[in-house]
C-alpha positions, 0 to 999 in steps of 0.5 A, spaced: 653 272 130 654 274 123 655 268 118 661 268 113 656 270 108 653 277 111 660 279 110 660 280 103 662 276 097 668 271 099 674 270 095 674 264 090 679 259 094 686 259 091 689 252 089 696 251 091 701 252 084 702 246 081 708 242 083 715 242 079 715 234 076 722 233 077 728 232 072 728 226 067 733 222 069 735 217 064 736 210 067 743 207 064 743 199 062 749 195 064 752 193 056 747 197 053 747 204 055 740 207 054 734 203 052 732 208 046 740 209 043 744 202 044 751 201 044 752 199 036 749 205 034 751 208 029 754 216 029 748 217 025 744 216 030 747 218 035 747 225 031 739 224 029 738 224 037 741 230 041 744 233 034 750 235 032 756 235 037 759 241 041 765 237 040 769 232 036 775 229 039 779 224 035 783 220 040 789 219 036 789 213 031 784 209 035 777 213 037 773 219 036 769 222 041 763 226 040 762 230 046 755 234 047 754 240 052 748 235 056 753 231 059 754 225 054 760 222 050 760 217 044 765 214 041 767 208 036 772 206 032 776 210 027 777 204 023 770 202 023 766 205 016 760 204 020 761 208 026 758 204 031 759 206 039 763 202 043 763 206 048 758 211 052 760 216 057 756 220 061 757 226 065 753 232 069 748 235 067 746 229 064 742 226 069 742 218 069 742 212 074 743 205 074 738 199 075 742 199 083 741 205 085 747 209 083 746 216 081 750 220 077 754 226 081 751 223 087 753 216 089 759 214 091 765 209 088 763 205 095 756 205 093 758 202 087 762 196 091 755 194 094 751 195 090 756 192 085 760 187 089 767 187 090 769 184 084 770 191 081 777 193 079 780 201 079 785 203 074 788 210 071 793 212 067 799 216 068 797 223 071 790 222 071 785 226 074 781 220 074 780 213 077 775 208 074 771 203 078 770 198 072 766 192 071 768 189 065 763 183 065 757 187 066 759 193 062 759 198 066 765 204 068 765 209 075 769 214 075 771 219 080 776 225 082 783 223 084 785 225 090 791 230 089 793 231 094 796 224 096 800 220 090 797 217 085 800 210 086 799 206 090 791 207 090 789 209 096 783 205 095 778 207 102 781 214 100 777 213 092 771 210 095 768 216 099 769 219 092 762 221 089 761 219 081 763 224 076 762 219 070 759 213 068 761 209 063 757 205 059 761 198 054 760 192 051 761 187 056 768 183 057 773 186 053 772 190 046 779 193 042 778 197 036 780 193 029 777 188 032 774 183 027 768 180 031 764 186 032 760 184 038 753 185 033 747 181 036 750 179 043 745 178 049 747 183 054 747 182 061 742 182 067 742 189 071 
């Protein structure tokens, strides 16, 4: 019998390739938006983070919205001469998750009702693409596709629930109109 050795020289083991580390995935916090780029931010900031802007929408009077091909969207008030987010708004390829669990472009509007309870409240407009799934006292807004081929309204609400998330909305808890005069500057945000 002949040993592995008198066969010749044996080849070095080869190690396996190294594992992909997967995609970062930001975590979104509810009245926040990231840990690192807060609501109140101003434009600047957001600007000094991800660099200009693939886009910038003008909502009328009332907003602008700076768009970027990453997946995210600030807005803050045209009136405010500090440029201060009031509003972030992710999308795919953007790659975020809440603190419960719900994963953008994965998890669906019934998801969110367990995770988040059923205090969550649809709304839309006229003609939308879109129904959001918004928990104004968390500060956070679902939104998923409408399904066109029934009517808009009424909402056909079990219909929406198995919808997967197309975007998550990140806002100040309760209500925040633009113009208002008590800017929300200091406030504690809520528990995820």
């Amino acid at each position: 019998m002949l040993s592995a050795s008198a066969c010749g020289p044996q080849p070095a083991p080869v190690a396996p390739p190294p594992t992909p580390e997967p995609p970062h995935v930001e975590t979104l916090h509810a009245g926040v938006g990231l840990s690192d780029l807060p609501l109140a931010a101003t434009r600047q900031a957001v600007v000094a983070r991800y660099g200009a802007p693939t886009k910038i929408v003008p909502h009328g009077s009332y907003s602008v919205e700076l768009v970027y091909e990453a997946g995210l969207s600030a807005f803050y008030c045209q009136a405010d001469p500090s440029e201060r987010v009031f509003v972030f708004s992710f999308k795919p390829p953007f790659r975020a998750r809440t603190p419960r669990g719900i994963v953008l472009g994965e998890s669906t509007a019934r998801d969110v009702r367990k995770a988040y309870g059923d205090s969550g409240e649809w709304s839309t407009s006229d003609k939308s693409k879109y129904w959001r799934l918004g928990y104004a006292a968390q500060g956070f807004g679902f939104v998923v596709e409408r399904d066109l081929s029934v009517p808009q309204f009424p909402l056909d609400e079990e219909r929406h629930l198995g919808r997967t998330i197309v975007a998550i909305e990140v806002t100040f808890p309760g209500t925040f109109q633009c113009g208002d005069t008590a800017f929300p500057e200091n406030y504690a945000p809520p528990a995820d």
